[in-house]
TORVO-322600 format. One line per 10 residues: number of its first residue (from 1); their letters; for each residue x, y, z negated of C-alpha. Coordinates in steps of 0.2 Angstrom, whole numbers, m for minus. Layout:
NUM) a) X,Y,Z  ...
***
This chain:
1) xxxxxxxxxx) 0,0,0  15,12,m5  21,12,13  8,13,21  4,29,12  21,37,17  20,34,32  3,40,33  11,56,26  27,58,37
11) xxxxxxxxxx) 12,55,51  2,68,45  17,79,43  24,78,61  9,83,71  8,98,58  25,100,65  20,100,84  4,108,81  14,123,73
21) xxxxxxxxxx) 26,121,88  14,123,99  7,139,93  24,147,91  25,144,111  10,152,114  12,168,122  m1,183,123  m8,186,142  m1,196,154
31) xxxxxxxxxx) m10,211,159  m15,214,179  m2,223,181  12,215,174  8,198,186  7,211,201  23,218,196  30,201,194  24,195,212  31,210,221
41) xxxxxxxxxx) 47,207,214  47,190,221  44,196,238  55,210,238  69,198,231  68,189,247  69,205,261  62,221,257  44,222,261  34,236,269
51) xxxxxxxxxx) 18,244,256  5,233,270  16,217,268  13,219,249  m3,222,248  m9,208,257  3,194,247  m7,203,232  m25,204,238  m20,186,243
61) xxxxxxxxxx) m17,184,225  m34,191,219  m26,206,212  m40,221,210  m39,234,222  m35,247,209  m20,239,201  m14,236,218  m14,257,221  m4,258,205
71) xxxxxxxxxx) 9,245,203  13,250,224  10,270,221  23,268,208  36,259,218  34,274,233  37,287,218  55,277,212  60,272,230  59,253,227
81) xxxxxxxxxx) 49,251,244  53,263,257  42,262,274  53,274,284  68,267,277  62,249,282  61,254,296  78,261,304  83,245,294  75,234,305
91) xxxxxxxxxx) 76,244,320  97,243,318  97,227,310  86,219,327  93,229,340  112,224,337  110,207,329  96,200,342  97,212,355  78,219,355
101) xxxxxxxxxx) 74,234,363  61,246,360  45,239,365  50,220,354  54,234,341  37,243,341  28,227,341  36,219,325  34,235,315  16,236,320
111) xxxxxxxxxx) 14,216,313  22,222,296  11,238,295  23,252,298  13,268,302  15,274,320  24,288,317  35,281,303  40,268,317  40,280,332
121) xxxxxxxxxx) 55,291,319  65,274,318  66,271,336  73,287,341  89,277,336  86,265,353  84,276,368  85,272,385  106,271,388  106,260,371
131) xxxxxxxxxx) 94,249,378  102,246,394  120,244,387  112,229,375  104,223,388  120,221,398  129,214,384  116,200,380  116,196,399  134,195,399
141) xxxxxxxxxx) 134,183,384  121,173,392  132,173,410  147,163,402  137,146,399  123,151,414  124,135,425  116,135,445  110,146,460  112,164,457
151) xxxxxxxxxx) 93,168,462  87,154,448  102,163,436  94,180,440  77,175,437  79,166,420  91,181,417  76,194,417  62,184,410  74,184,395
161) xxxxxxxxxx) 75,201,393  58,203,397  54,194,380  64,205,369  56,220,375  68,225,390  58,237,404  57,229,419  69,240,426  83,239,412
171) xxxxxxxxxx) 80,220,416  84,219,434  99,232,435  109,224,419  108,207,428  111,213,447  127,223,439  133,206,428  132,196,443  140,208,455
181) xxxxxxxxxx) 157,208,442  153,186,441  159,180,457  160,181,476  144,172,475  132,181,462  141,198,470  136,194,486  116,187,480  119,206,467
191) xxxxxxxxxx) 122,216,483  105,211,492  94,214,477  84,230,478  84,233,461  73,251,462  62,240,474  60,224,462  59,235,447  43,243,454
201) xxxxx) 35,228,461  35,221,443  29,235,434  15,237,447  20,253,453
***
């Protein structure tokens, strides 16, 4: 019987002791805004993040509306997010590192909801001579491994600058003027292009 009553005891006494533990861990709740705080800083830890980017990872998260206008007013006022310096960010980082022009550009500033005239300010940056001298270096990059007859070369040439953005007329001229320094070959298919001609006729015009 005396066992069994210690035993009893030490029993009762440890789940008093995880009980109490238990409690100790318990932590008040968050407010609101804390947890939106918390999930920004996430975000932003990963890349910076435009205001519109944040705001839809936190109406995702069912934060109110109001909350959302603080915590986000708040980083505007201390310079934690930055829309206008986001964006000449971007804008450098995607014109030299991939080799986007302007219209790409435009496009991928809209998606993360830079204002238009925020973005437009950015852009200034690429004007047309910065386009066309990217342009010539990503089709020169491209020339060193380009494999077959210079007329397909051309064409897969130009649909690839077509895709980052490249006015149809940037396009044709950077990859009739890499072809005419390739080889006797390519300079001789470069020399027939008309590239004033070509340009037009894909715009439309």
């Amino acid at each position: 019987m005396g066992p069994s009553r210690k035993e009893a005891s030490g029993g009762g006494a440890r789940g008093g002791g995880a009980r109490g533990g238990g409690a100790g861990r318990n932590e008040p709740p968050r407010s609101e805004s804390e947890i939106a705080r918390e999930i920004c800083l996430r975000q932003l830890a990963v890349r910076p993040r435009t205001r519109a980017e944040l705001t839809k990872v936190l109406i995702r998260k069912e934060i109110s509306e109001e909350v959302i206008a603080e915590v986000l007013d708040r980083y505007d006022e201390v310079g934690i997010i930055d829309d206008a310096a986001f964006a000449r960010a971007w804008v450098s980082s995607r014109h030299h590192g991939k080799g986007l022009a302007r219209r790409a550009l435009a496009n991928e500033l809209r998606q993360r909801g830079v204002d238009a005239e925020v973005a437009d300010e950015a852009l200034e940056t690429v004007d047309e001579e910065a386009e066309a001298a990217a342009a010539r270096a990503l089709v020169d990059r491209k020339l060193r491994t380009a494999r077959g007859e210079p007329d397909a070369i051309f064409r897969r040439l130009v649909a690839m600058l077509a895709r980052k953005g490249y006015p149809a007329g940037i396009a044709i001229r950077a990859v009739k003027d890499a072809l005419a320094a390739r080889d006797a070959e390519a300079a001789e298919f470069a020399d027939a292009l008309d590239a004033d001609a070509l340009a037009d006729e894909s715009t439309g015009l």
